[in-house]
RODO-2510 file (C-alpha; in nm, 4 decimals, decimal comma):
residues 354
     n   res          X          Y          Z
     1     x    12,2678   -15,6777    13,4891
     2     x    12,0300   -15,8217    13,2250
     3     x    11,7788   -15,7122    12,9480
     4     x    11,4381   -15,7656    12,9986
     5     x    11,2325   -15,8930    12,6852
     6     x    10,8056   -15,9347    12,7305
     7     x    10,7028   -16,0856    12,4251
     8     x    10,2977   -16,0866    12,3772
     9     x    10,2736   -16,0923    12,7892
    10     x     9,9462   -16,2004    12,9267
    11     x     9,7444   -16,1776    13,2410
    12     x     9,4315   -16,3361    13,3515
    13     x     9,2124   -16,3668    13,6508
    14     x     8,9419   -16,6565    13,5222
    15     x     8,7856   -16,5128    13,2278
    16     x     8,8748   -16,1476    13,2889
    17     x     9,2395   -16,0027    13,0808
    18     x     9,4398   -15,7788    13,2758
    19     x     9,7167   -15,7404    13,0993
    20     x     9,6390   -15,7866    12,6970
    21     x     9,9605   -15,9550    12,5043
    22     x    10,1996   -15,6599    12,5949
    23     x    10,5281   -15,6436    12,4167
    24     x    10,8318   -15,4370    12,5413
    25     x    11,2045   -15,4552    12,5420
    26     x    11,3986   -15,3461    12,8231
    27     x    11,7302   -15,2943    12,8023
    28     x    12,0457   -15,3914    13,0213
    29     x    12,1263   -15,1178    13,2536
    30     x    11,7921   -14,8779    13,1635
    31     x    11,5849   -14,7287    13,3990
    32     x    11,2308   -14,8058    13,2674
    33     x    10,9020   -14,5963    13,4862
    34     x    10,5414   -14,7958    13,3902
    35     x    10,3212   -14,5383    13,4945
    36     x     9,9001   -14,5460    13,4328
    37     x     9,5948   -14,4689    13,6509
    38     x     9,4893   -14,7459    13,8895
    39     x     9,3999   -15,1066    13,7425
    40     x     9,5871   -15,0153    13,4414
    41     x     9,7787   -15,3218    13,4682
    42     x    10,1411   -15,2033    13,5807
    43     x    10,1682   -15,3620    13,9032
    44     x    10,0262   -15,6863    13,7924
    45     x    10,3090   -15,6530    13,4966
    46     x    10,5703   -15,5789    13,7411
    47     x    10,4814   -15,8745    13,9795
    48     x    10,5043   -16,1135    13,6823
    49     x    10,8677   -16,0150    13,5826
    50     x    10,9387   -16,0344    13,9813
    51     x    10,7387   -16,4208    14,0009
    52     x    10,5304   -16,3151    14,2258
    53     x    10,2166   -16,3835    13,9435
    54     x    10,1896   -16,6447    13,6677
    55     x    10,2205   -16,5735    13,3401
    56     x     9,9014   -16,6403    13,1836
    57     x    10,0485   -16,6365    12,8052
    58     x    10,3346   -16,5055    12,6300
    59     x    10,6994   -16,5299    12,6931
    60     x    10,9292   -16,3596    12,9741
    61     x    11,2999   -16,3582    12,9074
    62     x    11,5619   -16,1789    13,1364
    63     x    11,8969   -16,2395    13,0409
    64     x    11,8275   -16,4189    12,7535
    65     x    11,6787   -16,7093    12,9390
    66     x    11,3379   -16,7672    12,9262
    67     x    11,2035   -16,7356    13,3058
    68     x    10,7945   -16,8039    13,2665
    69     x    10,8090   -17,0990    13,5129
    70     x    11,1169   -17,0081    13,7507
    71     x    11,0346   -16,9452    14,0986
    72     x    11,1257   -16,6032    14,1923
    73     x    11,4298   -16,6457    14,3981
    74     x    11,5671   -16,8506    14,0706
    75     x    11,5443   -16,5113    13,8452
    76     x    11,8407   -16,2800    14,0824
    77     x    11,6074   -15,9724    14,0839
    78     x    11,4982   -15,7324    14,3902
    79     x    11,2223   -15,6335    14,4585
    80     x    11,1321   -15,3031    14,6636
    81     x    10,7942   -15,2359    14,7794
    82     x    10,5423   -15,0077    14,9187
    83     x    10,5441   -15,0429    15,2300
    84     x    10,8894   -15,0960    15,2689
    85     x    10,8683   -15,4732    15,4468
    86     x    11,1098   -15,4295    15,6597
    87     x    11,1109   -15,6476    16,0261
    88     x    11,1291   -15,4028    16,3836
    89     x    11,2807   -15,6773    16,5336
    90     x    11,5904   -15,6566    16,3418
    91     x    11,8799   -15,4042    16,3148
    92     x    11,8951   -15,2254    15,9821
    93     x    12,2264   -15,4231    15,9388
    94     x    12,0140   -15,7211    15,9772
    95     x    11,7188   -15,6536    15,7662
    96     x    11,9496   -15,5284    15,4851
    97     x    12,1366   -15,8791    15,5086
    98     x    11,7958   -16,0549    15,5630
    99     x    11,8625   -16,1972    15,1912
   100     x    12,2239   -16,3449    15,2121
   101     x    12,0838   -16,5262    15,5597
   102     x    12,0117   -16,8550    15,3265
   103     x    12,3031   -16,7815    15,1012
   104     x    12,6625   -16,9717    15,1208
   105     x    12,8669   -16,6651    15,1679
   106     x    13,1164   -16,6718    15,4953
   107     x    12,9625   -16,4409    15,7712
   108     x    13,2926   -16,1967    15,7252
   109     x    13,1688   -16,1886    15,3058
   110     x    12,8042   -16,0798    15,4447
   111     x    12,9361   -15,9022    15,7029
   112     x    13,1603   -15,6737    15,4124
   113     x    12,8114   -15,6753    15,1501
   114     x    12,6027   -15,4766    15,4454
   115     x    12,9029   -15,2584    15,5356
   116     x    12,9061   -15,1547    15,2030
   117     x    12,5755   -15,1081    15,0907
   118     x    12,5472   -14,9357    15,3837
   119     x    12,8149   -14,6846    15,3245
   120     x    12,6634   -14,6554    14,9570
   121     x    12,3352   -14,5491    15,0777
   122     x    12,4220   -14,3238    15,3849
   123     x    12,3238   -14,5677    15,6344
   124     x    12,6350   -14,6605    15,7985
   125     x    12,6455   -14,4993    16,1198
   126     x    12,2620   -14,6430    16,1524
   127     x    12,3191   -15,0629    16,1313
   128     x    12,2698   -15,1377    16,4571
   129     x    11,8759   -14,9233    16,4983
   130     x    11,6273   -15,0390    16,5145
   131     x    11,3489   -14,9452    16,2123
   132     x    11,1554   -14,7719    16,4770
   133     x    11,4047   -14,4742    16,5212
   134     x    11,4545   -14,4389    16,1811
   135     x    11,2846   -14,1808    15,9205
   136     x    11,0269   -14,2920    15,6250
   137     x    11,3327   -14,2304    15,3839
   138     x    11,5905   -14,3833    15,6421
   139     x    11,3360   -14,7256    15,5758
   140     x    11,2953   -14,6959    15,2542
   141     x    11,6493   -14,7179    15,1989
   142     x    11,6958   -15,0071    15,4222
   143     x    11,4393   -15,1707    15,2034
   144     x    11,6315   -15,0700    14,9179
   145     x    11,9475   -15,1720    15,0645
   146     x    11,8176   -15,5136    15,1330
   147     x    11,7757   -15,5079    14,7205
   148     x    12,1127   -15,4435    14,6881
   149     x    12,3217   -15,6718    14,8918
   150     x    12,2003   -15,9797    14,6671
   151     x    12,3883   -15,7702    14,3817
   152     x    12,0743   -15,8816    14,1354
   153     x    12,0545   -15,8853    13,7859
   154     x    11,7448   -15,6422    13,8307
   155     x    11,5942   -15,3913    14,0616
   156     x    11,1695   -15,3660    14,0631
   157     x    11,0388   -15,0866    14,2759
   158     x    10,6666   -15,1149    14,3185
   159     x    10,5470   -14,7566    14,3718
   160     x    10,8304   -14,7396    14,6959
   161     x    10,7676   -14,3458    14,7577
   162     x    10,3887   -14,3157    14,7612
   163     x    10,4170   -14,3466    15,1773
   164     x    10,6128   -14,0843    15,2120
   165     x    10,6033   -13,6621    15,2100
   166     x    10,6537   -13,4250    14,9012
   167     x    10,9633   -13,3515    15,0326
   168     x    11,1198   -13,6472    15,1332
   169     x    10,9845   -13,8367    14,8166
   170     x    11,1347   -13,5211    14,6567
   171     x    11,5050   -13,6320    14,7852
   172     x    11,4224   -14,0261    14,7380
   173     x    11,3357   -13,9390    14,3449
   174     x    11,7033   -13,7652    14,3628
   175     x    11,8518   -14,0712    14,5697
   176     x    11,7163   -14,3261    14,3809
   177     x    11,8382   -14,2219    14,0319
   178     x    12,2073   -14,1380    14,1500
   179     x    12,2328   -14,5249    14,2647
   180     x    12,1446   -14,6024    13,9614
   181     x    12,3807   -14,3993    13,7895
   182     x    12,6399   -14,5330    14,0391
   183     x    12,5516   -14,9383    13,9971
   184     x    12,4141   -14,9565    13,6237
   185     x    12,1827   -15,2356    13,7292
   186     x    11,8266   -15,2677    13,4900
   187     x    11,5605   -15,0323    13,6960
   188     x    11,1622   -15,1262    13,6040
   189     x    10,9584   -14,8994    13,8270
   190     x    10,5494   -14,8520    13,8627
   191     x    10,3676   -14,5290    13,9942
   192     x    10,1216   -14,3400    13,9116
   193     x    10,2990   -14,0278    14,0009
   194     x    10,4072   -13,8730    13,6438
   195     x    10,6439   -13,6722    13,7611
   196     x    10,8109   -13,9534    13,9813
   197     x    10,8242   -14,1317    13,5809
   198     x    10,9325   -13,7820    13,3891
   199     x    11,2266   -13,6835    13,5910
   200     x    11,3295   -14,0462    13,6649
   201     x    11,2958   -14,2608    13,3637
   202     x    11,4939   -14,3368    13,0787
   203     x    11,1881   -14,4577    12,9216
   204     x    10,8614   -14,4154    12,9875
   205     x    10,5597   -14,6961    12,9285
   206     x    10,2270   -14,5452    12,9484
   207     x     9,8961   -14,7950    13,0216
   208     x     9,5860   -14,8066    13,0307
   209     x     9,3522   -15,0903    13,0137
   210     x     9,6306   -15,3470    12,9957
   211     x     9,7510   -15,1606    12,6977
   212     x    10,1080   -15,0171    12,6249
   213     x    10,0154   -14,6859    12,4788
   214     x    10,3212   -14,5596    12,3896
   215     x    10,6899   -14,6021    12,5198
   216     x    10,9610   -14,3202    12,5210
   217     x    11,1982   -14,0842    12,6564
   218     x    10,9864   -13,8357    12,9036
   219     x    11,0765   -13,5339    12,6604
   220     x    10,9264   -13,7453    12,3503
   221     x    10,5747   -13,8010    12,5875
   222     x    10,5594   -13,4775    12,6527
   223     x    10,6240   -13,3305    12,3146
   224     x    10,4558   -13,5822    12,1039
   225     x    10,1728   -13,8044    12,2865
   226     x    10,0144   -14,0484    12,0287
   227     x     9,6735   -13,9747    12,1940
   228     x     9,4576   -13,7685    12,4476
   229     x     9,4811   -13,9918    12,7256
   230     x     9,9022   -13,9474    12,7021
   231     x     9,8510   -13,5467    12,5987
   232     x     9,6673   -13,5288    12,9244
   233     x     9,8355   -13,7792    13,1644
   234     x    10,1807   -13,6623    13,0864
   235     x    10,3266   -13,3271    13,1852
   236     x    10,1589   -13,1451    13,5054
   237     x     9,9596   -12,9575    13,5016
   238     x     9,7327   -13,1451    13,2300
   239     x     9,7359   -13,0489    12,8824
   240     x     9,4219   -12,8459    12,8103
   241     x     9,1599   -12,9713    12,5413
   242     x     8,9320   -12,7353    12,3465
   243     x     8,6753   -12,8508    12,1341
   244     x     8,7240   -12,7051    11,7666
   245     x     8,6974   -12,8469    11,4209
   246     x     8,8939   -12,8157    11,0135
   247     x     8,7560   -12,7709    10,7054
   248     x     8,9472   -12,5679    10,4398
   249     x     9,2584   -12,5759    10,5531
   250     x     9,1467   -12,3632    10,8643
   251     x     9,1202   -12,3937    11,1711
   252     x     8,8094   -12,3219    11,4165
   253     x     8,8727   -12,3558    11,8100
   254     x     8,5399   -12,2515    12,0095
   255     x     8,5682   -11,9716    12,1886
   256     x     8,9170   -11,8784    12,0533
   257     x     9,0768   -11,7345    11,7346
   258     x     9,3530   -11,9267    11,5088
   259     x     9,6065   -11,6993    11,3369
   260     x     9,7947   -11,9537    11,2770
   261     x     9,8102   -12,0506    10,9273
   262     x     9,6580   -12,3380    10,7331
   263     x     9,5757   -12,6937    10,8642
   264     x     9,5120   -13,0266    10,6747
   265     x     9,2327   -13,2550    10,7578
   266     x     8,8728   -13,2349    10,7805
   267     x     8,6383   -13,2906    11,0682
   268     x     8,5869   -13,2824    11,4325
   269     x     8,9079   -13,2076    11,6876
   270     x     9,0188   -13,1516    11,9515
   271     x     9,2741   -12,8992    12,0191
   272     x     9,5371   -12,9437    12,2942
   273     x     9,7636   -12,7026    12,4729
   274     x     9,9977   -12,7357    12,7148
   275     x     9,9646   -12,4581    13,0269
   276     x    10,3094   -12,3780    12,9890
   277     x    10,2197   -12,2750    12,6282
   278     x     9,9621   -12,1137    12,6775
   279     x    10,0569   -11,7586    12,8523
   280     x     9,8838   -11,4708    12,9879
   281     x     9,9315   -11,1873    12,7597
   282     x     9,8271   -10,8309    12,6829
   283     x     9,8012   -10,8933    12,3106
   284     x     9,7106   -11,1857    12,0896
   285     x     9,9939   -11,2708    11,8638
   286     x    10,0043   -11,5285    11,5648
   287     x     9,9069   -11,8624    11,6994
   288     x     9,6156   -11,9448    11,9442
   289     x     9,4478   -11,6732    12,1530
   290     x     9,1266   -11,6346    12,3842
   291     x     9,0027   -11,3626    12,6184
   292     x     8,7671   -11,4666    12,9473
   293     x     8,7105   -11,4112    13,3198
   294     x     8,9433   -11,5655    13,5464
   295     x     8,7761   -11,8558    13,8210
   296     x     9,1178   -11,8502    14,0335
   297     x     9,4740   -11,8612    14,0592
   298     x     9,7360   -12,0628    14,2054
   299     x    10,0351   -11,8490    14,2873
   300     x    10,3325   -12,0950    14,2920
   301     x    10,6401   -11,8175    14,3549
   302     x    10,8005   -11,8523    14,0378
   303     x    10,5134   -11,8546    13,7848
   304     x    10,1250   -11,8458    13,8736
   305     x     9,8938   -12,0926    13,6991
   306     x     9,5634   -11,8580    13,5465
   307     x     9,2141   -12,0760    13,5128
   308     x     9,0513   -11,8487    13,2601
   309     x     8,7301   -11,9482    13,1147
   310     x     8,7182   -12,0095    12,7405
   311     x     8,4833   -12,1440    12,5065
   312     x     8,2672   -12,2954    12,8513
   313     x     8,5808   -12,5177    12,9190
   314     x     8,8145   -12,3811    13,1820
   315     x     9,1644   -12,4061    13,0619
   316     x     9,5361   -12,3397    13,2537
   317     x     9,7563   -12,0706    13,1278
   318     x    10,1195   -11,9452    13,3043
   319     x    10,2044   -11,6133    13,3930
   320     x    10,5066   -11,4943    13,6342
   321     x    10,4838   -11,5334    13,9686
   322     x    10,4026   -11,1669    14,0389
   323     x    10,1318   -11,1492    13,8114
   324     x     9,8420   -11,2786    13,9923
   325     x     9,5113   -11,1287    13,8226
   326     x     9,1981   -11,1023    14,0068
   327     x     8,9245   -11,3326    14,0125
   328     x     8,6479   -11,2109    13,7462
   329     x     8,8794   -10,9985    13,5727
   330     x     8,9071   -11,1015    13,2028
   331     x     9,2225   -11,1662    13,0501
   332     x     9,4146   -11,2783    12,7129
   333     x     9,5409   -11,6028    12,6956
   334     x     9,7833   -11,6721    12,3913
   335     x     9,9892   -11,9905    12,2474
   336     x    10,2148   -11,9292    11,9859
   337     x    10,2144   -12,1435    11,6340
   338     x    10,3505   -12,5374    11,6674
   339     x    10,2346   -12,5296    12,0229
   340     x     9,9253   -12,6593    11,9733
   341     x     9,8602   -13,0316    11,9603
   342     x     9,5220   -13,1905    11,7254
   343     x     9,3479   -13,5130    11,8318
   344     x     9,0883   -13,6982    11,6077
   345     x     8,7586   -13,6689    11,8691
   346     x     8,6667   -14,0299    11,6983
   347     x     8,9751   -14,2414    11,7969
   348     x     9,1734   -13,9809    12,0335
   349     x     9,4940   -14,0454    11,8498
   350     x     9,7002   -13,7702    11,7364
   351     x     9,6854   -13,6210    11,4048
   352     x     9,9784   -13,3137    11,4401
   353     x    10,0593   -13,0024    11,5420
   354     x     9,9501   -12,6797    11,4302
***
C-alpha cells in the first residue's frame, strides 16, 4: 500500500495542456473516484500515475519515491481496464497469473497466489474456462484478479464497468468496494458515472478542463458544491437552476415566491435546488415555492420524479411513488428554507445557502 502525492501535475500534447498543474494527495489505503465529462482530463491523469503517459511537468510520488521517469512495471501498481484485456486463449487461472509469468516465484508460490485470489473473488470453481463461457462480470473480475495476484502497492481502474448492464455494474459497484474493504490497498478510479463515484468513493475529485474543481467526501459534493458545474454534475437527478436575483436582503426567483427570510448580497443569481428538495405539495410553506403545468412524469416505484414548468425553465421535483399527476395539470412545487443553494451567474461559484 502507498500514498499517492501529484504535486503541480502536467500534461501536454505539443502545444495543447490537458491536464493544467493539478495538485492532490492521495492517501494510503483510500479509495479515490476522478469523475468529469469526457476530455476532462481524468484518464490522461490516471494513465500518468499508471506510466502509461509522460509526465509533462510536475512531480509524481507514490510511496514517497518520486516515480516521474520509472517505467511502469518499476512503480508495483495494477491497472484494470475497460475492456477488461483479458486473452481467450488462456484459462482464467492463466490470465489471472499472466503477471507472475516473468516473476521469480516457484510455480507451487504462483500456483497458491491464483488459488487464492481466486477464492477471494468467487472464481474458484471457474480457473480452468475459458473467457468465452464466462459472464461480463465473471471477466471483469478475472481482469481484476489479474490486478491482484501481483499484491501491488496500488489498484487503477480505468472506467472497468462502463461495458457492462445496470444490473451487473450494479453488483460490480458492490463487489468492488467490499475487496477493498477486505485488502486496504490505495483505489484511484475514473468514470464518468456519478453515481459509480458517490456510492464508491472515499473521496471524490471533480474535473473539468484539466482542472480539479473540488475534492471531497460524496456527502460534502452533494451538500456543498463550490460551483454550478459540481451543483449540477453531482447528485442524480441534476440539481435544478432558476434564474433569480438579491437586492435588499431579499430574494427574487422568476417565476417563484421566497418566504424564506433575508439574504445577503447583491446582484444576479442563480438559484439551485436539488429534486429531492424540491417536493410536490398541496400548499406552499416557508421556503421556495412555484405552481405550473406538468410536461411528464417518470414513475420510479418508490417516488415519481414531477417536470413542472416554472419560470420558462422546466425543473424536477419528487413526489411518492403513487402520486403520479397528469400531464397539463398544474401543481405546487415547494423547497423548504436552507435547501436552496445561490451561485454568482458571473463566476458560477457558490455564494451560500438560503
Amino acid at each position: 500500500m502507498a500514498k499517492i502525492e501529484l504535486q503541480g501535475l502536467v500534461k501536454e500534447y505539443g502545444r495543447t495542456r490537458v491536464v493544467h498543474g493539478i495538485d492532490l494527495a492521495i492517501e494510503d489505503g483510500e479509495f479515490v473516484v476522478f469523475v468529469g465529462p469526457s476530455g476532462c482530463g481524468k484518464s490522461t491523469t490516471l494513465r500518468m500515475i499508471a506510466g502509461l503517459e509522460d509526465i509533462s511537468g510536475g512531480t509524481l510520488i507514490i510511496g514517497g519515491e518520486v516515480v516521474n521517469q520509472r517505467e511502469p512495471k518499476q512503480r508495483n501498481i495494477a491497472m484494470v481496464f475497460q475492456n477488461y484485456a483479458i486473452y481467450p486463449h488462456m484459462t482464467v487461472g492463466q490470465n489471472i497469473g499472466f503477471g507472475l509469468y516473468t516473476s521469480k516465484l516457484p510455480k507451487a508460490e504462483k500456483r497458491k497466489r491464483i488459488e487464492e485470489t481466486g477464492k477471494i473473488l468467487g472464481l474458484e470453481a471457474l480457473l480452468d474456462r475459458r473467457p468465452a463461457a464466462l459472464s461480463g462480470g465473471q471477466r471483469q473480475r478475472v481482469a481484476i484478479g489479474r490486478a491482484m495476484v501481483r499484491d501491488p502497492v496500488a489498484f487503477l481502474f480505468d472506467e472497468p464497468l462502463s461495458n457492462l448492464d445496470a444490473q451487473l455494474r450494479g453488483q460490480m459497484r458492490i463487489e468492488i468496494k467490499r475487496l477493498h474493504q477486505r485488502l486496504g490497498t490505495t483505489v484511484v478510479y475514473v468514470t464518468h458515472d456519478q453515481i459509480e463515484a458517490m456510492t464508491m468513493a472515499d473521496r471524490i475529485v471533480v474535473m473539468k478542463d484539466g482542472h480539479i474543481l473540488q475534492v471531497g467526501t460524496p456527502s460534502d459534493l452533494y451538500e456543498n458544491p463550490v460551483d454550478m458545474f459540481t451543483a449540477r454534475f453531482i447528485g442524480s437527478p441534476s440539481m435544478n437552476l432558476l434564474p433569480g436575483s438579491m437586492a435588499s436582503g431579499k430574494l427574487t426567483v422568476e417565476g417563484a415566491t421566497w418566504s424564506g427570510g433575508t439574504v445577503s448580497g447583491t446582484g444576479e443569481v442563480r438559484v439551485g435546488v436539488r429534486p429531492h428538495d424540491l417536493e410536490v405539495a398541496e400548499t406552499a410553506g416557508s421556503g421556495l415555492s412555484a405552481t405550473g403545468p406538468v410536461v411528464a412524469v417518470e414513475p420510479l416505484g418508490a417516488e415519481t420524479l414531477v417536470h413542472v414548468e416554472v419560470g420558462g425553465e422546466t425543473v424536477i421535483a419528487t413526489a411518492p411513488g403513487r402520486v403520479v399527476p397528469p400531464i397539463g395539470s398544474s401543481v405546487t412545487v415547494a423547497a423548504p428554507t436552507g435547501s436552496l443553494h445561490l451561485f454568482d451567474v458571473a463566476t458560477e461559484k457558490a455564494l451560500g445557502r438560503a
